[in-house]
C-alpha positions as a Markdown table, in Angstrom:
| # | Residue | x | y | z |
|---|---|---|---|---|
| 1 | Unk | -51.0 | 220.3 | 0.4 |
| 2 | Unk | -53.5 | 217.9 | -0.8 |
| 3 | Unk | -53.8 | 213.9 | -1.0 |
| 4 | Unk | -52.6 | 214.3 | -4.8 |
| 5 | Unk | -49.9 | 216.4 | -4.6 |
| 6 | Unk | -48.1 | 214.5 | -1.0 |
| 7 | Unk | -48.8 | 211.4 | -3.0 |
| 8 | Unk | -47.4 | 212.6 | -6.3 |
| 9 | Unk | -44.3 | 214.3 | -4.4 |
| 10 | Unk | -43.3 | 210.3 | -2.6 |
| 11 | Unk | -43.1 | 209.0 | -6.0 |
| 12 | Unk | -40.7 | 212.0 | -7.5 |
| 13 | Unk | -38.5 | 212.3 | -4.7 |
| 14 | Unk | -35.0 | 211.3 | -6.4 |
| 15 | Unk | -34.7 | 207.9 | -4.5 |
| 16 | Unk | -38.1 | 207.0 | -5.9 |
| 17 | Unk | -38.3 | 208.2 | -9.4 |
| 18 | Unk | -37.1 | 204.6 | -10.9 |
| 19 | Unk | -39.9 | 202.3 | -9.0 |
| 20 | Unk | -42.9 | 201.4 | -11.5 |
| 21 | Unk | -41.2 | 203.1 | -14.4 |
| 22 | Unk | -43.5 | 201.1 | -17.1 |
| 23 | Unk | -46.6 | 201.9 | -15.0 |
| 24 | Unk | -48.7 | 203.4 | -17.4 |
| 25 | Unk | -50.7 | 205.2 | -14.1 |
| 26 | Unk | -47.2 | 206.3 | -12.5 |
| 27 | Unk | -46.5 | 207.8 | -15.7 |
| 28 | Unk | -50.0 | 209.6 | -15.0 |
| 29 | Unk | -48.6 | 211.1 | -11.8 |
| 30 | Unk | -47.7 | 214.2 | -12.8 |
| 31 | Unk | -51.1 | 215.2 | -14.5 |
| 32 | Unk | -53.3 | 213.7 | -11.8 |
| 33 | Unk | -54.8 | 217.8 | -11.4 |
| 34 | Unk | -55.4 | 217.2 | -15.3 |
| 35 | Unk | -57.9 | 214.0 | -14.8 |
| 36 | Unk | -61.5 | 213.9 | -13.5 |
| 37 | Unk | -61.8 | 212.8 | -9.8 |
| 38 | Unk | -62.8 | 209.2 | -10.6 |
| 39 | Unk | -59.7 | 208.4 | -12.8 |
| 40 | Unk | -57.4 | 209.9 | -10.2 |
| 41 | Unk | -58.6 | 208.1 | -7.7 |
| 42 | Unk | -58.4 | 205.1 | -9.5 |
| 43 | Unk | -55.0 | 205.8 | -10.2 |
| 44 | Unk | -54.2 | 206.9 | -6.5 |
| 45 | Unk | -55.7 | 203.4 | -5.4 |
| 46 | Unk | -53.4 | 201.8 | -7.9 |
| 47 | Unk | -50.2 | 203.1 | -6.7 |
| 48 | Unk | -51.4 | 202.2 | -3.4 |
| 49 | Unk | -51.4 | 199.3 | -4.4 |
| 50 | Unk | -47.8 | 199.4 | -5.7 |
| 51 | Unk | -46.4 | 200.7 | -2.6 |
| 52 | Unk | -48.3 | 197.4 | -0.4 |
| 53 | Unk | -47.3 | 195.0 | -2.5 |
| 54 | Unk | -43.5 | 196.0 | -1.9 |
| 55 | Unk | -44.3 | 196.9 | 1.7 |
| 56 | Unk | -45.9 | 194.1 | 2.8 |
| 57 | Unk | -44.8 | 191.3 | 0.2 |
| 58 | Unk | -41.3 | 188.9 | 0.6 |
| 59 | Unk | -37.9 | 189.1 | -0.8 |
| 60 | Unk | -37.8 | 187.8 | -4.2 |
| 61 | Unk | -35.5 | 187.8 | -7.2 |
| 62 | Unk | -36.3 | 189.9 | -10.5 |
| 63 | Unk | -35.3 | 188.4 | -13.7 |
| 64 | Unk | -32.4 | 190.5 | -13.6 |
| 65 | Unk | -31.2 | 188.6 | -10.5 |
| 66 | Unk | -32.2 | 191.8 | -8.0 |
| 67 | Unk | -33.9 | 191.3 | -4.8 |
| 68 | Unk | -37.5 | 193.3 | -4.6 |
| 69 | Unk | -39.9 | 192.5 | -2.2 |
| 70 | Unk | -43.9 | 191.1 | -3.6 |
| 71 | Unk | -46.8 | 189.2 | -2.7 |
| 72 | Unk | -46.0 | 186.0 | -3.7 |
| 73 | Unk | -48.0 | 185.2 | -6.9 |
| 74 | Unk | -47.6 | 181.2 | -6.9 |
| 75 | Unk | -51.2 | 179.7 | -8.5 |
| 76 | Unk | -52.5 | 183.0 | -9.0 |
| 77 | Unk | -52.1 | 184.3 | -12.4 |
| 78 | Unk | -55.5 | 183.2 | -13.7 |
| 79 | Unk | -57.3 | 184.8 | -11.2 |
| 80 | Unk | -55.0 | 188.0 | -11.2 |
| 81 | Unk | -55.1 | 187.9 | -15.2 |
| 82 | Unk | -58.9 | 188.1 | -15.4 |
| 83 | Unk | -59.4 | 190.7 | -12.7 |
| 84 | Unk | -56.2 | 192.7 | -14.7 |
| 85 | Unk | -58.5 | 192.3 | -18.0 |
| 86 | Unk | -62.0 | 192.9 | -16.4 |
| 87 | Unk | -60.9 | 196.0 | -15.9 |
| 88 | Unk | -58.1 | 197.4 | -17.7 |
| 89 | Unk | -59.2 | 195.8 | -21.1 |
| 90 | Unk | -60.1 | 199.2 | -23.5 |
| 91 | Unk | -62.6 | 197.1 | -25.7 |
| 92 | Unk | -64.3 | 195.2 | -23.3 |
| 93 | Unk | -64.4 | 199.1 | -21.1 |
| 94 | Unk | -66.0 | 200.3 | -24.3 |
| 95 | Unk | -68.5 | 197.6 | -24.8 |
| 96 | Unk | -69.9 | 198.0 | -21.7 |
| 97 | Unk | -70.5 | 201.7 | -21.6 |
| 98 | Unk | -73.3 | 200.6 | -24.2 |
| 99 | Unk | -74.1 | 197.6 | -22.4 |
| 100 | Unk | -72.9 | 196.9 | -19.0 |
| 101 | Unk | -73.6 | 193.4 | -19.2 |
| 102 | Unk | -70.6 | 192.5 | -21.4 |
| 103 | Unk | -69.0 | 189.5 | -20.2 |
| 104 | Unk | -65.2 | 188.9 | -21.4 |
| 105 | Unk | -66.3 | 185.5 | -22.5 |
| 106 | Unk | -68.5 | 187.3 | -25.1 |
| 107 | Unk | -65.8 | 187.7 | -27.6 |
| 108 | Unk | -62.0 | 187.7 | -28.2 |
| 109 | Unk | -61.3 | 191.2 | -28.4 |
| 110 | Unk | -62.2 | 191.0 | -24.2 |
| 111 | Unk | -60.2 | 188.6 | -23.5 |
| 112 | Unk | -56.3 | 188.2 | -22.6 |
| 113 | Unk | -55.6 | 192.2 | -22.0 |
| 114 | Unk | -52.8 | 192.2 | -19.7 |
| 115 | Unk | -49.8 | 194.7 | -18.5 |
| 116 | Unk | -47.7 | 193.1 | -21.6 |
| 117 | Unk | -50.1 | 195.5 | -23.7 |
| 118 | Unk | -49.0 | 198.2 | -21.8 |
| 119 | Unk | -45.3 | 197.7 | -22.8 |
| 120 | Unk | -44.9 | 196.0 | -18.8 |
| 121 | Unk | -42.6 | 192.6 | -18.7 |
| 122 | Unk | -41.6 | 190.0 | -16.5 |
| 123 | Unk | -41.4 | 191.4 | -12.9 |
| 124 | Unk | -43.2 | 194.9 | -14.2 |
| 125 | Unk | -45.8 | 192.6 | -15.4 |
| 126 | Unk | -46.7 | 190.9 | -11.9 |
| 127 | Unk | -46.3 | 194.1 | -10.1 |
| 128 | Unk | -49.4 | 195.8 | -12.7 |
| 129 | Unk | -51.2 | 192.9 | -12.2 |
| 130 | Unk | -50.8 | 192.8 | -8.0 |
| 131 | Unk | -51.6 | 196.4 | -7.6 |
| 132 | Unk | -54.4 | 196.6 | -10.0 |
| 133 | Unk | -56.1 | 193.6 | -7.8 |
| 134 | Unk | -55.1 | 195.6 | -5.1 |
| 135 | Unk | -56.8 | 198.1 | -6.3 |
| 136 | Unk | -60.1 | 196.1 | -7.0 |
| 137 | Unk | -59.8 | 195.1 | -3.4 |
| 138 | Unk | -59.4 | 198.4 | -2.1 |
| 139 | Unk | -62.3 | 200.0 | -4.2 |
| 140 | Unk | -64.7 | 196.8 | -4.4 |
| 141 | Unk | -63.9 | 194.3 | -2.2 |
| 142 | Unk | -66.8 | 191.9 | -2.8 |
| 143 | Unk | -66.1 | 192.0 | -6.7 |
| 144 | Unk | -62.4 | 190.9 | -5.8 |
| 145 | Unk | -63.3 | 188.3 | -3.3 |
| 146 | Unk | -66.1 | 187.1 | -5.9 |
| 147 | Unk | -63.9 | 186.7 | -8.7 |
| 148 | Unk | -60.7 | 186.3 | -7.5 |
| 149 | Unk | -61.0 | 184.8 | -3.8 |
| 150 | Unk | -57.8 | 183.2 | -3.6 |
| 151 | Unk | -56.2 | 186.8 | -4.8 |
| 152 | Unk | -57.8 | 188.5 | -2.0 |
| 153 | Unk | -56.9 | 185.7 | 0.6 |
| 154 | Unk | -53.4 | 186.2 | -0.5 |
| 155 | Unk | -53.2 | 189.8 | -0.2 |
| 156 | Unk | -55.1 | 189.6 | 3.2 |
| 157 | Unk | -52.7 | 187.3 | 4.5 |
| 158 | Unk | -49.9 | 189.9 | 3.6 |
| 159 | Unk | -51.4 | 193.3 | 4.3 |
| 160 | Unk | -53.3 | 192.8 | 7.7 |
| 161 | Unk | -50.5 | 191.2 | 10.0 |
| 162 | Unk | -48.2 | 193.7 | 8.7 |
| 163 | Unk | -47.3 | 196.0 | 11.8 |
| 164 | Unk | -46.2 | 198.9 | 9.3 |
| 165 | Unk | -49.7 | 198.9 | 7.8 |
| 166 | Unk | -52.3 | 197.2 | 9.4 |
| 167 | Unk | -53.0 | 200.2 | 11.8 |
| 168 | Unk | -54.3 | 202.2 | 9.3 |
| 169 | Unk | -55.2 | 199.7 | 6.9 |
| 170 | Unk | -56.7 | 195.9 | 7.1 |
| 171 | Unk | -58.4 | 193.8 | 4.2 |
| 172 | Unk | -61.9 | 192.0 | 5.6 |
């Protein structure tokens, strides 16, 4: 079995079909053979990121009063906002495949792009915008500790003393 298909089978087992519904990569899953290797990476490294911010985050309530377990966000939303537009953001993506030094501040179509685009709400919403700087982190650490330093000391401080991951995974 490969990496895509153990990966895509944890996330349709019957206990785990409801967690990330509004993902737009977990809806992706099941076509992951369909993608080039690049984009399913990408979305492999996102849904890592999924799974370690509920594996090595804290007991916190949803807006519908249910306890899930996240990296606490407190003061980060700027920096997790930008690195969840730097990347995600369609126009600013297309801009830059005919220049690639587009900077969001060049215009308002690459600017404020954020999981609320992407039909994700409220607790949906800081769980896209956690494992997509998860996924920065994992693919580029020196872009996320550039732009988003207090993002990746967060994430550090959650991931590497965890017991359950930080043997086969740690954060420099």
């Amino acid at each position: 079995m490969s990496i895509f298909e153990d990966f895509e089978v944890q996330f349709f087992f019957a206990k785990n079909k409801q967690l990330f519904v509004r993902c737009p990569c977990r809806r992706a899953l099941a076509h992951l053979h369909e993608f080039d290797e690049a984009s399913a990476h990408h979305m492999l490294c996102h849904m890592l990121g999924h799974l370690l911010d509920i594996k090595t985050g804290q007991p916190t309530l949803n807006e519908s009063n249910e306890t899930i377990s996240a990296i606490n966000q407190d003061d980060l939303e700027d920096e997790l906002r930008y690195v969840y537009n730097d990347l995600q953001n369609p126009q600013l993506k297309a801009a830059r495949r005919v220049d690639g030094n587009v900077d969001p501040g060049d215009g308002p179509e690459f600017r404020d792009f954020g999981p609320e685009q992407q039909d994700c709400y409220g607790a949906d919403a800081r769980a896209e915008l956690m494992a997509e700087a998860i996924r920065a982190y994992l693919l580029d650490p020196n872009y996320l500790k550039t732009v988003a330093p207090n993002v990746a000391a967060r994430i550090r401080a959650a991931v590497n003393p965890n017991p359950e991951v930080n043997r086969i995974l740690q954060f420099n």
